[in-house]
Biopython code that builds the backbone (N, CA, C, O; Angstrom):
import numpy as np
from Bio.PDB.StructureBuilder import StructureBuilder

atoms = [
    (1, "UNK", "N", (-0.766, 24.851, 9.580)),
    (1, "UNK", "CA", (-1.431, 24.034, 8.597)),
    (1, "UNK", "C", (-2.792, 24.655, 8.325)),
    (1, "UNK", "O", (-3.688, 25.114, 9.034)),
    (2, "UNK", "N", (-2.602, 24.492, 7.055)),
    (2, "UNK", "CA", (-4.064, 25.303, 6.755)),
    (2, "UNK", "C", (-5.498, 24.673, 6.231)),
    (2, "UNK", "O", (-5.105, 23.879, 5.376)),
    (3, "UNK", "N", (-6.511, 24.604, 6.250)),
    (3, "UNK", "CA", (-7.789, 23.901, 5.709)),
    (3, "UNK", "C", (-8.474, 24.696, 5.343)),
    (3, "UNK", "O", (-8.807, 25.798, 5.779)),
    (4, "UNK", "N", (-8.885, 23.723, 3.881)),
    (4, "UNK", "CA", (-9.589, 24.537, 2.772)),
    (4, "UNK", "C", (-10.953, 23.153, 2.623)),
    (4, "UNK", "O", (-10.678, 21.956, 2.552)),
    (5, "UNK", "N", (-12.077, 23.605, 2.609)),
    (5, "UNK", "CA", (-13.583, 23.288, 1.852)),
    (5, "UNK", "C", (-13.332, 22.734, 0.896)),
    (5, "UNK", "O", (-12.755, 23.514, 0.138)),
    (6, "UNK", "N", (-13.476, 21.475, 0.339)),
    (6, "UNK", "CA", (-13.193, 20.528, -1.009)),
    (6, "UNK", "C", (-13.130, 21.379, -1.907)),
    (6, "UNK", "O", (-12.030, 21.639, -2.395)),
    (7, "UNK", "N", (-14.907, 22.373, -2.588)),
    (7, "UNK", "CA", (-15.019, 22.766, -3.364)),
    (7, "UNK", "C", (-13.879, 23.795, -3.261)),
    (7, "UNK", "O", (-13.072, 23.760, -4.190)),
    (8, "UNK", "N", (-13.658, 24.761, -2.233)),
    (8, "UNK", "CA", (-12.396, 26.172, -2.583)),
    (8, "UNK", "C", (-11.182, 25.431, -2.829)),
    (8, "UNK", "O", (-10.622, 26.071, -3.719)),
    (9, "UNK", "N", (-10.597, 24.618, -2.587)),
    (9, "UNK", "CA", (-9.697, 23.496, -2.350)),
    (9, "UNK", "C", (-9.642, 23.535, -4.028)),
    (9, "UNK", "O", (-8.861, 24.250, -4.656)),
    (10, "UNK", "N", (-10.760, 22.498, -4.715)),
    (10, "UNK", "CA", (-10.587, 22.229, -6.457)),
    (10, "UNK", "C", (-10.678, 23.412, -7.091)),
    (10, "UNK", "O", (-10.418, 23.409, -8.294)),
    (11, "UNK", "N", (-11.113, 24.842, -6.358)),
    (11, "UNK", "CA", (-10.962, 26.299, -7.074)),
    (11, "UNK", "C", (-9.741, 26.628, -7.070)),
    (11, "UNK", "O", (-9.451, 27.167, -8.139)),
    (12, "UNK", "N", (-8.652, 26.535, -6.173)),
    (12, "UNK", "CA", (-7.635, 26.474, -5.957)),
    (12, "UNK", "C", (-6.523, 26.064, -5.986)),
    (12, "UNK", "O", (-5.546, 26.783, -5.779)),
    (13, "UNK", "N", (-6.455, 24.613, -6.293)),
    (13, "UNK", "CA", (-5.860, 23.519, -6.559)),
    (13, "UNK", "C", (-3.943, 24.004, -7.403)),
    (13, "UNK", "O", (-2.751, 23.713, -7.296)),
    (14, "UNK", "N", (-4.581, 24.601, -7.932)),
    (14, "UNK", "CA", (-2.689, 24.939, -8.749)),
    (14, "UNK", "C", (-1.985, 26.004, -8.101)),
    (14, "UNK", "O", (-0.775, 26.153, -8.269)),
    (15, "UNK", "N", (-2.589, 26.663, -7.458)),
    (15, "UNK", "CA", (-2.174, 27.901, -5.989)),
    (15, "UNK", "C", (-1.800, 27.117, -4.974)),
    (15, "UNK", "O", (-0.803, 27.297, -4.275)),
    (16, "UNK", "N", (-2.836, 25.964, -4.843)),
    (16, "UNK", "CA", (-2.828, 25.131, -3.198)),
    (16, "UNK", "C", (-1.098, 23.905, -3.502)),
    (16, "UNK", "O", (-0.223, 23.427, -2.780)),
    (17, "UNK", "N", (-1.432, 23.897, -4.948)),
    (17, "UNK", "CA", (0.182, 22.290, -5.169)),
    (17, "UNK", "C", (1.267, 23.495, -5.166)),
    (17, "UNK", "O", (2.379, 23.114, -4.799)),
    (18, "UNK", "N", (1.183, 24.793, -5.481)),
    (18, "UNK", "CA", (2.115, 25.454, -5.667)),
    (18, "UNK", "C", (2.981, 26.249, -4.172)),
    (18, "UNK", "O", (4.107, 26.742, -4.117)),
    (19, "UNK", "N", (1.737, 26.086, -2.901)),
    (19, "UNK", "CA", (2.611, 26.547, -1.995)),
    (19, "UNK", "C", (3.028, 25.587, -1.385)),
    (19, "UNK", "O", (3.935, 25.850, -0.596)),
    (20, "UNK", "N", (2.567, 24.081, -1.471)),
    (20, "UNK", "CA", (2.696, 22.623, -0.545)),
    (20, "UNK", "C", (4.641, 22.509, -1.663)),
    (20, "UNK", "O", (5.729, 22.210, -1.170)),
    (21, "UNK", "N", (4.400, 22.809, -2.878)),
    (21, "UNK", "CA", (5.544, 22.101, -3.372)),
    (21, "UNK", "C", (7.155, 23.142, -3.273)),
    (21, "UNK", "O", (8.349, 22.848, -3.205)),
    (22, "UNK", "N", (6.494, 24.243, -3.306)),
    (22, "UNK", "CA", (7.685, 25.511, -2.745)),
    (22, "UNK", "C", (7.922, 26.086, -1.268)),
    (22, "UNK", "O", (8.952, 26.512, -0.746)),
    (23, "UNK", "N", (6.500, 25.943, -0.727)),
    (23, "UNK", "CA", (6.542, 26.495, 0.682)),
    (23, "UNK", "C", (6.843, 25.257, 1.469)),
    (23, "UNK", "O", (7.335, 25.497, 2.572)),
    (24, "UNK", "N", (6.695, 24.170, 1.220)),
    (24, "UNK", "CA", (6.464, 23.010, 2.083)),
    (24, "UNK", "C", (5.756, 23.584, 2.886)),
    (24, "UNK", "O", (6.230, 24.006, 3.941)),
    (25, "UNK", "N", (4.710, 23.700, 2.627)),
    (25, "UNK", "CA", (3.278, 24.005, 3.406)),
    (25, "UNK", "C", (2.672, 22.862, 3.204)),
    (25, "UNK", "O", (2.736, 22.195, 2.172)),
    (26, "UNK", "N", (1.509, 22.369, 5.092)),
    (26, "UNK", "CA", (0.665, 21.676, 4.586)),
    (26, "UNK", "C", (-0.552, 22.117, 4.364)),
    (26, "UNK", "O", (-0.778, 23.176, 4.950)),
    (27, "UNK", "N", (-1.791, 21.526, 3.469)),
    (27, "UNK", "CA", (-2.993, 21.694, 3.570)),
    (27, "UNK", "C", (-3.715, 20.803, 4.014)),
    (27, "UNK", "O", (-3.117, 19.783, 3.670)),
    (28, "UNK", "N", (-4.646, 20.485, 4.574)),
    (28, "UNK", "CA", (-5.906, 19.961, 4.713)),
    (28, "UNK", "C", (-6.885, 20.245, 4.085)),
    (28, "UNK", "O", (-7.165, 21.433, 3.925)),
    (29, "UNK", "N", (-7.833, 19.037, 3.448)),
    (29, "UNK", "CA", (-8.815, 19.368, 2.869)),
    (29, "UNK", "C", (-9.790, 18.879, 3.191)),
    (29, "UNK", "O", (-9.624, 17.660, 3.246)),
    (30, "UNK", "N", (-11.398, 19.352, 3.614)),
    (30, "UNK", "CA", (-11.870, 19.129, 4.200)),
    (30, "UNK", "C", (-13.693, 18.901, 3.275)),
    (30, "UNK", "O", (-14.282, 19.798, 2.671)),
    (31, "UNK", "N", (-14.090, 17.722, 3.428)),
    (31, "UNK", "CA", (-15.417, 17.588, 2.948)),
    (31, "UNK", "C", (-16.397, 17.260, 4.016)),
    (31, "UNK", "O", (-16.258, 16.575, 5.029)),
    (32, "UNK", "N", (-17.574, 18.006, 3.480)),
    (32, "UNK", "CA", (-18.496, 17.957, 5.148)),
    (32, "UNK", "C", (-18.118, 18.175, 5.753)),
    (32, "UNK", "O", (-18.488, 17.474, 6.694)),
    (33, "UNK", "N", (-16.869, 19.367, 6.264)),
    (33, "UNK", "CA", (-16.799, 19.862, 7.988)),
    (33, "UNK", "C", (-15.687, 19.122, 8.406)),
    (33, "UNK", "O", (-15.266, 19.536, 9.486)),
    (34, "UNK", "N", (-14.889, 17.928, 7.823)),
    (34, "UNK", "CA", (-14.181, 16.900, 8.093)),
    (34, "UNK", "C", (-12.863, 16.626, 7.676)),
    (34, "UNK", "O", (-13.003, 16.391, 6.476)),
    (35, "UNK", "N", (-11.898, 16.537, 7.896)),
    (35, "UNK", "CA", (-10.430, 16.146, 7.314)),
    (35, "UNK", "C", (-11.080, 14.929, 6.518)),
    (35, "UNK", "O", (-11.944, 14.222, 7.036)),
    (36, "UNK", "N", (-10.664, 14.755, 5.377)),
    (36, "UNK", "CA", (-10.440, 14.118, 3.916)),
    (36, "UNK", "C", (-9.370, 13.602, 3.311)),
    (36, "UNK", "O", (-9.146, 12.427, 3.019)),
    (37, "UNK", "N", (-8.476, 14.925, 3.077)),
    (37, "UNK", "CA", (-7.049, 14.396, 2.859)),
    (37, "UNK", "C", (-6.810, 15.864, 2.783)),
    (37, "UNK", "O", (-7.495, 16.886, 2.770)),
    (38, "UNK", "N", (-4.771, 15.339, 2.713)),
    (38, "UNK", "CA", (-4.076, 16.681, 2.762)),
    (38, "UNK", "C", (-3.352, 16.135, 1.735)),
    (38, "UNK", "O", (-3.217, 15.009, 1.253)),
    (39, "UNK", "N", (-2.709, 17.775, 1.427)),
    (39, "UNK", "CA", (-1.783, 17.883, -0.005)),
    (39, "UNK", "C", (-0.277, 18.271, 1.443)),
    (39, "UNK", "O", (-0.235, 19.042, 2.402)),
    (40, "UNK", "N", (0.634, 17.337, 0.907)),
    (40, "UNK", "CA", (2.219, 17.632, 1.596)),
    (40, "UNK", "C", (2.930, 17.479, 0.671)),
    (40, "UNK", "O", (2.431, 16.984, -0.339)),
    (41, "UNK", "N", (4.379, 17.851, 0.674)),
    (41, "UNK", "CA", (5.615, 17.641, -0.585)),
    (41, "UNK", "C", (5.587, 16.279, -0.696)),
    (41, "UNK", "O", (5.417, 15.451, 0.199)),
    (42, "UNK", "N", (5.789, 16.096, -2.005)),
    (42, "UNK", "CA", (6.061, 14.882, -2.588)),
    (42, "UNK", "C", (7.308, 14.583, -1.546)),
    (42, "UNK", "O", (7.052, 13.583, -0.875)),
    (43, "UNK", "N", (8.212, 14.998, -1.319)),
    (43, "UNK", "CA", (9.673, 14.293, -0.079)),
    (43, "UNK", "C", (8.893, 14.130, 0.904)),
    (43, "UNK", "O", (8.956, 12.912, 1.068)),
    (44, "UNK", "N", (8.167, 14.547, 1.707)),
    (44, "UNK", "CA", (7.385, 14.197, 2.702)),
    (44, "UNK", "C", (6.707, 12.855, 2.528)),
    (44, "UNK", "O", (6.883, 11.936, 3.328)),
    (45, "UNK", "N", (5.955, 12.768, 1.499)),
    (45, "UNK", "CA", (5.282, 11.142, 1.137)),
    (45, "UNK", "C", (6.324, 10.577, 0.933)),
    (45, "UNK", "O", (6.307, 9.571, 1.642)),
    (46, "UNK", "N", (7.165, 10.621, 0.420)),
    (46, "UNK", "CA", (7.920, 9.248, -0.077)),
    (46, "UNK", "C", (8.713, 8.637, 1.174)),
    (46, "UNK", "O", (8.960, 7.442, 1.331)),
    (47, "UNK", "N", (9.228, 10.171, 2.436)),
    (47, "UNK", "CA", (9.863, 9.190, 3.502)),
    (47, "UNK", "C", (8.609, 9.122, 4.257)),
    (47, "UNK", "O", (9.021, 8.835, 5.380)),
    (48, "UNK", "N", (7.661, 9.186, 4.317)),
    (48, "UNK", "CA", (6.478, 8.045, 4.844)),
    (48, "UNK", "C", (6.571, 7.342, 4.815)),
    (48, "UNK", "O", (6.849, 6.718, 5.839)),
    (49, "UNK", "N", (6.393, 6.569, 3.292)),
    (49, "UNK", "CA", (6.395, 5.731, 2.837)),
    (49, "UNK", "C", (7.557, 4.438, 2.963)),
    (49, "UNK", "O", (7.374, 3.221, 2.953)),
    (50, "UNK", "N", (8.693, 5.163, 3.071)),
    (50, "UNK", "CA", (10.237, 4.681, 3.527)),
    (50, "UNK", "C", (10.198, 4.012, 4.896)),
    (50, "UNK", "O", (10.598, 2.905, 5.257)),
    (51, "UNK", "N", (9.559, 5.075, 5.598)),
    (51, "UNK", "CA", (9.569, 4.270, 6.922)),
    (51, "UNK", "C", (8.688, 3.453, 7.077)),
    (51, "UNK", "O", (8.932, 2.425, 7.708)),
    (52, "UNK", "N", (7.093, 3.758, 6.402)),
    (52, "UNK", "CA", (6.154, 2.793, 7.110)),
    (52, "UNK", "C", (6.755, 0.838, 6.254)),
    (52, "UNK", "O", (6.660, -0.279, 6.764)),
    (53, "UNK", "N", (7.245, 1.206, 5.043)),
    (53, "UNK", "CA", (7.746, 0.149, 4.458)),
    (53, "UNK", "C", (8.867, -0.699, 5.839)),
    (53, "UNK", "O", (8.742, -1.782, 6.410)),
    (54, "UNK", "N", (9.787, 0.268, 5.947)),
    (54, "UNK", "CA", (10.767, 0.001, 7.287)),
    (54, "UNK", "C", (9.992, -0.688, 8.343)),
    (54, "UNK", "O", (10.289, -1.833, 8.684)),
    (55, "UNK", "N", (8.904, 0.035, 8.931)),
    (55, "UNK", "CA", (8.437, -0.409, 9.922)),
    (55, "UNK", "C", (7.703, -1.999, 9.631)),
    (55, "UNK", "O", (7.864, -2.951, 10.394)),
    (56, "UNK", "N", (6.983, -2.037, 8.527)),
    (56, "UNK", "CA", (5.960, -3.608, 8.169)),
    (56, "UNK", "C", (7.498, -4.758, 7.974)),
    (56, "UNK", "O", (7.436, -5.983, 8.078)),
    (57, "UNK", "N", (8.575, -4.084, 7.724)),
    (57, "UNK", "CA", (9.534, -5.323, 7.385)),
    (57, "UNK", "C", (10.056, -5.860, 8.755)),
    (57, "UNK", "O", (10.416, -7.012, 8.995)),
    (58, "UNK", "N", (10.023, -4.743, 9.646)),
    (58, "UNK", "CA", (10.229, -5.119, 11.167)),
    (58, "UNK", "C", (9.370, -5.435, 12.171)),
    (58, "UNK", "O", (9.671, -5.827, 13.299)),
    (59, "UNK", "N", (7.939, -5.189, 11.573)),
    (59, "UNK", "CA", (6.830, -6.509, 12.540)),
    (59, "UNK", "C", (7.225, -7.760, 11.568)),
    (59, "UNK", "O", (7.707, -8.774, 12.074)),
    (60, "UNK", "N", (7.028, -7.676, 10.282)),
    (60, "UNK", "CA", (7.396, -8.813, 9.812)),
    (60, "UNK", "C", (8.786, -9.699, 9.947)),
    (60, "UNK", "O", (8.600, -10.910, 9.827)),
    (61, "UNK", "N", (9.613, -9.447, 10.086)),
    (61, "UNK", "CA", (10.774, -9.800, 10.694)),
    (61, "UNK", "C", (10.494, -10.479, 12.422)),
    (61, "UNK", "O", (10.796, -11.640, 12.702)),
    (62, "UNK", "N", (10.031, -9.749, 13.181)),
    (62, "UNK", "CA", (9.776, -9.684, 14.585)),
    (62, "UNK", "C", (8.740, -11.031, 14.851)),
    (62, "UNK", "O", (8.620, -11.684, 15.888)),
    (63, "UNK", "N", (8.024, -11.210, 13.517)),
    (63, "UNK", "CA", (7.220, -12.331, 13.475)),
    (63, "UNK", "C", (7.505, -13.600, 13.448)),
    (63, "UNK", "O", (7.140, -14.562, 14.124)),
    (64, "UNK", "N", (8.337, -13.437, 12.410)),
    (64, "UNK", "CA", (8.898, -15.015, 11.557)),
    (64, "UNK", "C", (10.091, -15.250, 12.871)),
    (64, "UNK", "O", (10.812, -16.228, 12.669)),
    (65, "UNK", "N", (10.320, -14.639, 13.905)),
    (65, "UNK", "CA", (11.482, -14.963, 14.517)),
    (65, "UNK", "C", (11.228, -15.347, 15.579)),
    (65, "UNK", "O", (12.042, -15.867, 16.342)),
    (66, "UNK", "N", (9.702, -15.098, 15.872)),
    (66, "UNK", "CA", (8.813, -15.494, 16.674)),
    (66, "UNK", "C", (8.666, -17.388, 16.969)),
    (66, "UNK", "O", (8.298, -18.000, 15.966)),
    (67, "UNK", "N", (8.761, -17.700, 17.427)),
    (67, "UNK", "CA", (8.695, -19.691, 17.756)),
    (67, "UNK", "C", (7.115, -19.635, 18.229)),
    (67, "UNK", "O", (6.436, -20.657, 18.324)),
    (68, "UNK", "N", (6.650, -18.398, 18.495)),
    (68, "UNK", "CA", (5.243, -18.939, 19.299)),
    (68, "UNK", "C", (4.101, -18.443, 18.274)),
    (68, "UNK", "O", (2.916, -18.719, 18.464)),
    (69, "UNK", "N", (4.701, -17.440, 16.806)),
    (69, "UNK", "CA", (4.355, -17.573, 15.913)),
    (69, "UNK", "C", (3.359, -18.123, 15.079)),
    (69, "UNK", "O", (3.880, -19.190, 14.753)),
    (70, "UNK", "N", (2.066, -18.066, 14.429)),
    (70, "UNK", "CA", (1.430, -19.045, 13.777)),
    (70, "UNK", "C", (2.018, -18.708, 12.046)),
    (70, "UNK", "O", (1.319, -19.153, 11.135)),
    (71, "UNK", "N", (3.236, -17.960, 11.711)),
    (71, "UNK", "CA", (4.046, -17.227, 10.420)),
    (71, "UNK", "C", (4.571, -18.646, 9.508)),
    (71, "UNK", "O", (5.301, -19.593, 9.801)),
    (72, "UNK", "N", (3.956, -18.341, 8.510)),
    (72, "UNK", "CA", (4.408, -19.964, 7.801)),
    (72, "UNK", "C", (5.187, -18.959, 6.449)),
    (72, "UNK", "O", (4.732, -17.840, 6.211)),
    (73, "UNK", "N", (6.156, -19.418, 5.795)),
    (73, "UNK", "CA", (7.104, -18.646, 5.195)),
    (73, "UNK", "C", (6.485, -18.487, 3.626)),
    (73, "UNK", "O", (5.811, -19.490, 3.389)),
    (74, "UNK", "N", (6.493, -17.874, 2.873)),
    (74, "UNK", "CA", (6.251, -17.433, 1.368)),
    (74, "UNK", "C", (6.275, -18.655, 0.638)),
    (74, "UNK", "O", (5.424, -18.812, -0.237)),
    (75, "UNK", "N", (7.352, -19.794, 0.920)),
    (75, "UNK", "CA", (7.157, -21.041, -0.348)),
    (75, "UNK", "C", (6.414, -22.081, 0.329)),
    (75, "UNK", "O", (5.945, -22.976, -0.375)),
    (76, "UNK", "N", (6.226, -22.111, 1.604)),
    (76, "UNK", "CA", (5.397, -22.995, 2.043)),
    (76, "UNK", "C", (3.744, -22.865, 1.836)),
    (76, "UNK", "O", (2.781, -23.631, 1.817)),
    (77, "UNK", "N", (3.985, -21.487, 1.698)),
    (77, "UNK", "CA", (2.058, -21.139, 1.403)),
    (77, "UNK", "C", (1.809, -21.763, -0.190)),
    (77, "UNK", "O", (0.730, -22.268, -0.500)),
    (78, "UNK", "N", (2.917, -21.657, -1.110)),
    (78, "UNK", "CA", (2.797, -21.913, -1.960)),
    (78, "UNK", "C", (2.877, -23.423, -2.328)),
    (78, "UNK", "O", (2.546, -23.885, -3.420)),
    (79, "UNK", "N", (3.217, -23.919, -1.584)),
    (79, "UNK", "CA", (3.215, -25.560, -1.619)),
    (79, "UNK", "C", (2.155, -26.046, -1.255)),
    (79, "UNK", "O", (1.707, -27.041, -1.825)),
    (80, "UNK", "N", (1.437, -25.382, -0.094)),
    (80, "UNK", "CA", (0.118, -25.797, 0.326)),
    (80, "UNK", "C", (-1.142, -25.346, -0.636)),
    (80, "UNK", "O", (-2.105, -26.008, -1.022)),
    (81, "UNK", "N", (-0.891, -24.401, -0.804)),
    (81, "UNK", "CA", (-1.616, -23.777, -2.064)),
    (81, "UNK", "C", (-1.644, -25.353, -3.038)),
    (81, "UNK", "O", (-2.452, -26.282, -3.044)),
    (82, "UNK", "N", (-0.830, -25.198, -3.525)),
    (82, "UNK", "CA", (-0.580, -26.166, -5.190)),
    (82, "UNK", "C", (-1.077, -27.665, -4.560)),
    (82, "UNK", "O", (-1.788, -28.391, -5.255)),
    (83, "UNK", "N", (-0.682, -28.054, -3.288)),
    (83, "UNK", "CA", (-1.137, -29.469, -2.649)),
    (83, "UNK", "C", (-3.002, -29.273, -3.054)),
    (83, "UNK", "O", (-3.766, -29.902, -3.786)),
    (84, "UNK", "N", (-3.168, -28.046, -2.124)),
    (84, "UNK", "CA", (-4.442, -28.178, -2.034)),
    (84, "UNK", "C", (-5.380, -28.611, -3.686)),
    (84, "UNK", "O", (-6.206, -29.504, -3.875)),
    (85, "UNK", "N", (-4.861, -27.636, -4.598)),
    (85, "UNK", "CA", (-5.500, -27.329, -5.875)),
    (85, "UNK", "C", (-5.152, -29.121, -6.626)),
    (85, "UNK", "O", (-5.922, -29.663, -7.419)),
    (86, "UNK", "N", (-4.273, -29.541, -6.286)),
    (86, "UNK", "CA", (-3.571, -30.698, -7.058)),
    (86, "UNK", "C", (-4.674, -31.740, -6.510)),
    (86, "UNK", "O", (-4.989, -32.700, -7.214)),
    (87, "UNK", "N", (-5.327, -31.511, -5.089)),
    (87, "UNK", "CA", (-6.313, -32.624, -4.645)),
    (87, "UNK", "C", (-7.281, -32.205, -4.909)),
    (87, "UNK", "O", (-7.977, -33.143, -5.300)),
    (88, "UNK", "N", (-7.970, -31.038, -4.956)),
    (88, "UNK", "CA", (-9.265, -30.731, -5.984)),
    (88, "UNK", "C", (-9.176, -30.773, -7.543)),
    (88, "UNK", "O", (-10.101, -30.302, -8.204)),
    (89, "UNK", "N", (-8.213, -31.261, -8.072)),
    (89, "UNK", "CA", (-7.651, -31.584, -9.940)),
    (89, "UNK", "C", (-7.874, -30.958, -10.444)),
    (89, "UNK", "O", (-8.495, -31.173, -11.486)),
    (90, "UNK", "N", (-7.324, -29.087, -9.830)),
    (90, "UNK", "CA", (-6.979, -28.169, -10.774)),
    (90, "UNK", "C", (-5.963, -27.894, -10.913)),
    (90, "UNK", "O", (-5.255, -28.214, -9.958)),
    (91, "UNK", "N", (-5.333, -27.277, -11.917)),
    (91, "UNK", "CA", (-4.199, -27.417, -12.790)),
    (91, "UNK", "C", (-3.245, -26.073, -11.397)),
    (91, "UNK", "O", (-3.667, -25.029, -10.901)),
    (92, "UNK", "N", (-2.064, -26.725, -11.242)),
    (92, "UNK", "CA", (-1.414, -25.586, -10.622)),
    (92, "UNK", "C", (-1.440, -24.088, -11.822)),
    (92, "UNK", "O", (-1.757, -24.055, -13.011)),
    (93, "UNK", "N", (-1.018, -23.104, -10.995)),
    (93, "UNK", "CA", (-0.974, -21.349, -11.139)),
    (93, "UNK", "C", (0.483, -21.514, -11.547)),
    (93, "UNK", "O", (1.164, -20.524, -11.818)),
]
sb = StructureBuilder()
sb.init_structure("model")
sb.init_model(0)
sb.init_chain("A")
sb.init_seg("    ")
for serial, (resi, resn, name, xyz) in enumerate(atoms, 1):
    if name == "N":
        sb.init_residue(resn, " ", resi, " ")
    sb.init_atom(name, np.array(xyz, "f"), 0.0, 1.0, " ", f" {name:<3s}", serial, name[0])
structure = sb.get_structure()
């Protein structure tokens, strides 16, 4: 993995998407001395994204199944919601 200086990084930029998207190379980019962000293949982000989605549905799952739980379900927030607004006499959402 390689790291490039912001500024050589935006000098570079269509060289740097061109070896991340053919080489599946990663980069790092670095401002002030520091990791910032990296450029990876677009397939790389998206099963990130796949799993970390995977993973939040299975704490969330792991939650609601929970009894010791404080997880109150999607239409109940919304009932309490509309209770609440209906006793301050604003118009439900």
């Amino acid at each position: 993995m390689e790291t490039y200086p912001l500024v050589e990084a935006r000098n570079q930029l269509g060289q740097l998407v061109g070896r991340v998207r053919h080489g599946h190379e990663h980069i790092v980019i670095t401002e002030y001395g520091k990791p910032a962000a990296a450029l990876i293949p677009i397939g790389e982000l998206e099963e990130y994204e796949r799993l970390r989605d995977e993973a939040d549905l299975a704490r969330a799952k792991a939650v609601a199944e929970d009894p010791g739980s404080r997880w109150i379900p999607h239409d109940q927030v919304e009932a309490l919601l509309a209770a609440d607004e209906a006793a301050e006499g604003k118009p439900a959402a």
